[in-house]
C-alpha positions as a Python dict, from the first residue, in 0.01 Angstrom:
ca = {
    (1, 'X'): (0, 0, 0),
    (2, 'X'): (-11, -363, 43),
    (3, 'X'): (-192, -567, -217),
    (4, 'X'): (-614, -714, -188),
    (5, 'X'): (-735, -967, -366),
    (6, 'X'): (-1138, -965, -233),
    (7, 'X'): (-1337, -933, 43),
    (8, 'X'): (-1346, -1323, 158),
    (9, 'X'): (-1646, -1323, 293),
    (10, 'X'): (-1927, -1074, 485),
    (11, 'X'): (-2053, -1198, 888),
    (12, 'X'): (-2417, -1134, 977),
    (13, 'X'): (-2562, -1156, 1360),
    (14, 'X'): (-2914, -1356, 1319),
    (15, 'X'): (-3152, -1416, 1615),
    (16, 'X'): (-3272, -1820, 1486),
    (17, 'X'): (-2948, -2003, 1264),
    (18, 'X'): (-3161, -2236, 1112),
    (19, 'X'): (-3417, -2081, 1022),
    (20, 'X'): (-3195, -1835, 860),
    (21, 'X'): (-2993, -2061, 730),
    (22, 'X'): (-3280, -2185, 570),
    (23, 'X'): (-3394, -1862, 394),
    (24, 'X'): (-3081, -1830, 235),
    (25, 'X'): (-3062, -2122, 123),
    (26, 'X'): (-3445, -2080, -43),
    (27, 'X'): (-3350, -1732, -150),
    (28, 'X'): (-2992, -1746, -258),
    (29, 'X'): (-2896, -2099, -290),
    (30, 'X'): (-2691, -2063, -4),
    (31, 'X'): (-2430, -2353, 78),
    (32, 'X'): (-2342, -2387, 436),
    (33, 'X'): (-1908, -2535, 440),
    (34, 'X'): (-1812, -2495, 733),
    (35, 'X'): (-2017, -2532, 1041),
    (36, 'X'): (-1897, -2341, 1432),
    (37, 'X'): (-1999, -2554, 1720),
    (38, 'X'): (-1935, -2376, 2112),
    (39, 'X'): (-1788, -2622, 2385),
    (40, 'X'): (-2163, -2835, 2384),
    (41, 'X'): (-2173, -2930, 2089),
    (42, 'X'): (-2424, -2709, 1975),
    (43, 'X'): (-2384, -2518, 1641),
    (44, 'X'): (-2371, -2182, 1695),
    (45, 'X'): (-2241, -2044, 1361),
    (46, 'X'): (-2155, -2104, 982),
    (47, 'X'): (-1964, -2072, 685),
    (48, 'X'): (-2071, -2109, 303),
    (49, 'X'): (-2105, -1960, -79),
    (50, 'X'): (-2324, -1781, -251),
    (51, 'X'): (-2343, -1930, -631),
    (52, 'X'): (-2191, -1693, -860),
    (53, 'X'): (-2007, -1490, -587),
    (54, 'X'): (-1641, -1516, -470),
    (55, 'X'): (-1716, -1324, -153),
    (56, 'X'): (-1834, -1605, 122),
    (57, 'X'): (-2163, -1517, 376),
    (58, 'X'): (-2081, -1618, 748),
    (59, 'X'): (-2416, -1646, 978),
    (60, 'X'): (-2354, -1637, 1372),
    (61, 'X'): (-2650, -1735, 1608),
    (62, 'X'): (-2716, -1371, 1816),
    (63, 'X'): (-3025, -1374, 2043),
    (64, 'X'): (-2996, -978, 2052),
    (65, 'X'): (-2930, -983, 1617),
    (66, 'X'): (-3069, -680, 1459),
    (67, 'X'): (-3067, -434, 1158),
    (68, 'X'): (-2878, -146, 1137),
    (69, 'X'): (-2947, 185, 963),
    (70, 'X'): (-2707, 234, 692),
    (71, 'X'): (-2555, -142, 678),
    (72, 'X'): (-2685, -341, 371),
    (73, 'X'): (-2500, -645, 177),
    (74, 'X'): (-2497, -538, -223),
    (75, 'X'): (-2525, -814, -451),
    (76, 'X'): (-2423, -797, -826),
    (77, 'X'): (-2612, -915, -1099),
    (78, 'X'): (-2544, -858, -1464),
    (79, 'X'): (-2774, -595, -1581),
    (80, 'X'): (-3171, -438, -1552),
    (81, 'X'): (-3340, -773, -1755),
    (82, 'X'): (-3101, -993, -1476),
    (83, 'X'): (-3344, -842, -1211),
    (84, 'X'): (-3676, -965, -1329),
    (85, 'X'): (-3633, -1323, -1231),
    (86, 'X'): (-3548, -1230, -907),
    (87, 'X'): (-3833, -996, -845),
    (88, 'X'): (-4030, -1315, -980),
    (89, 'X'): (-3807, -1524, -717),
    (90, 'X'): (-3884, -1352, -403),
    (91, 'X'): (-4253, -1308, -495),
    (92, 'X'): (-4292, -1671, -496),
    (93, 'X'): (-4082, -1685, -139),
    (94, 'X'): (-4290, -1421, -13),
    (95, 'X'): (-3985, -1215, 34),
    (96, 'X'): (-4109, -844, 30),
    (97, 'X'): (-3900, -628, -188),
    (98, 'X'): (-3878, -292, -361),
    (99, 'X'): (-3970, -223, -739),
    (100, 'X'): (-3685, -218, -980),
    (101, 'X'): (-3531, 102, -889),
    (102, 'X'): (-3303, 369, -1138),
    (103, 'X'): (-3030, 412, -838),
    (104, 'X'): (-2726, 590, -882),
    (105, 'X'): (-2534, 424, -1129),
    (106, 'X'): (-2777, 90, -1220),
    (107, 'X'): (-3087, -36, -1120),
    (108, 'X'): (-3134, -231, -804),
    (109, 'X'): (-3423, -452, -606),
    (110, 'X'): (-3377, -372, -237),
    (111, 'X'): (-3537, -668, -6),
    (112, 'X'): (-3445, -773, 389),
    (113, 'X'): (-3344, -1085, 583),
    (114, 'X'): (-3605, -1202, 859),
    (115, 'X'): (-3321, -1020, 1090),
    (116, 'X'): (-3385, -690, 893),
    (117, 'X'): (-3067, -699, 735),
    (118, 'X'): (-3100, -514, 416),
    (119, 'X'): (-2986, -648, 91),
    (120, 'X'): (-2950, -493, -278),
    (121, 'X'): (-2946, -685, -587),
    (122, 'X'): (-2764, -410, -811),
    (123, 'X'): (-2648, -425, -1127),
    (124, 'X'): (-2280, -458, -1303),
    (125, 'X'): (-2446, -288, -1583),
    (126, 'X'): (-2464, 108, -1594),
    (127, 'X'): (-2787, 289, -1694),
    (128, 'X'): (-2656, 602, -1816),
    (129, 'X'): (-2886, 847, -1612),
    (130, 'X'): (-2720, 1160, -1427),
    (131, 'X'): (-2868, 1101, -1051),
    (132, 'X'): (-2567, 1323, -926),
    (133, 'X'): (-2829, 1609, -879),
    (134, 'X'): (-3035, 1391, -678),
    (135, 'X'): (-3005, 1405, -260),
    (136, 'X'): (-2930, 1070, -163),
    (137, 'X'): (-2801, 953, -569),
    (138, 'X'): (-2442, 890, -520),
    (139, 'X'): (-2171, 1114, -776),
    (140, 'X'): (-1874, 962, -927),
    (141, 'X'): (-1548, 1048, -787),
    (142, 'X'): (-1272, 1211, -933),
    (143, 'X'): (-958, 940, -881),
    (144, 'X'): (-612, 1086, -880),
    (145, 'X'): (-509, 947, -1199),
    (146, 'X'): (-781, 1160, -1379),
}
């Protein structure tokens, strides 16, 4: 098997590119790098970082953008006490989100783009609580080494 070394970056579809590029930016910090303009000039995509991630967020202008079922972007943060100041965050934005929630393996915030993209601020850190009996709680895998 040839060798990975990350997932460079994620692409989203959004309906209005500046005005998404704008929530991001209030929401995430989001820095636009590279910007995609089509034969007129006009700027129809871009390119940037998220602070503290490696993995890069692409936005392309899409008049028929939408959410999908089963699609979400999962976002690390450190651990449970990490997720308070972004609960805090995106109540000041306005940005409806879920309560601090005891998922499978941490605890995560789950909120949505204006697009309807979902997003999951989940943490590194591991609460210790068997969800495996759970429908819809994810079970850890047996790898082949084990």
């Amino acid at each position: 098997m040839p060798t990975l070394t990350g997932v460079r970056a994620v692409k989203l579809p959004v309906k209005d590119l500046p005005s998404s590029v704008q929530w991001y930016r209030e929401v995430f910090g989001y820095r636009p790098t590279v910007e995609f303009p089509d034969a007129n000039g006009v700027v129809v995509g871009v390119a940037g970082e998220l602070p503290g991630s490696t993995t890069g967020l692409s936005l392309r202008a899409n008049p028929e953008a939408h959410s999908m079922v089963g699609l979400e972007v999962t976002i690390s943060v450190a651990d449970r006490d990490s997720l308070e100041p972004w609960v805090e965050h995106l109540d000041v934005l306005g940005v409806g989100h879920s309560p601090i929630v005891e998922a499978s393996l941490g605890w995560l915030v789950a909120f949505n783009d204006p697009d309807g993209h979902e997003f999951h601020l989940y943490t590194e850190t591991r609460h210790g609580i068997d969800q495996s009996g759970r429908p819809g709680y994810g079970r850890l895998v047996a790898t082949a080494a084990e």
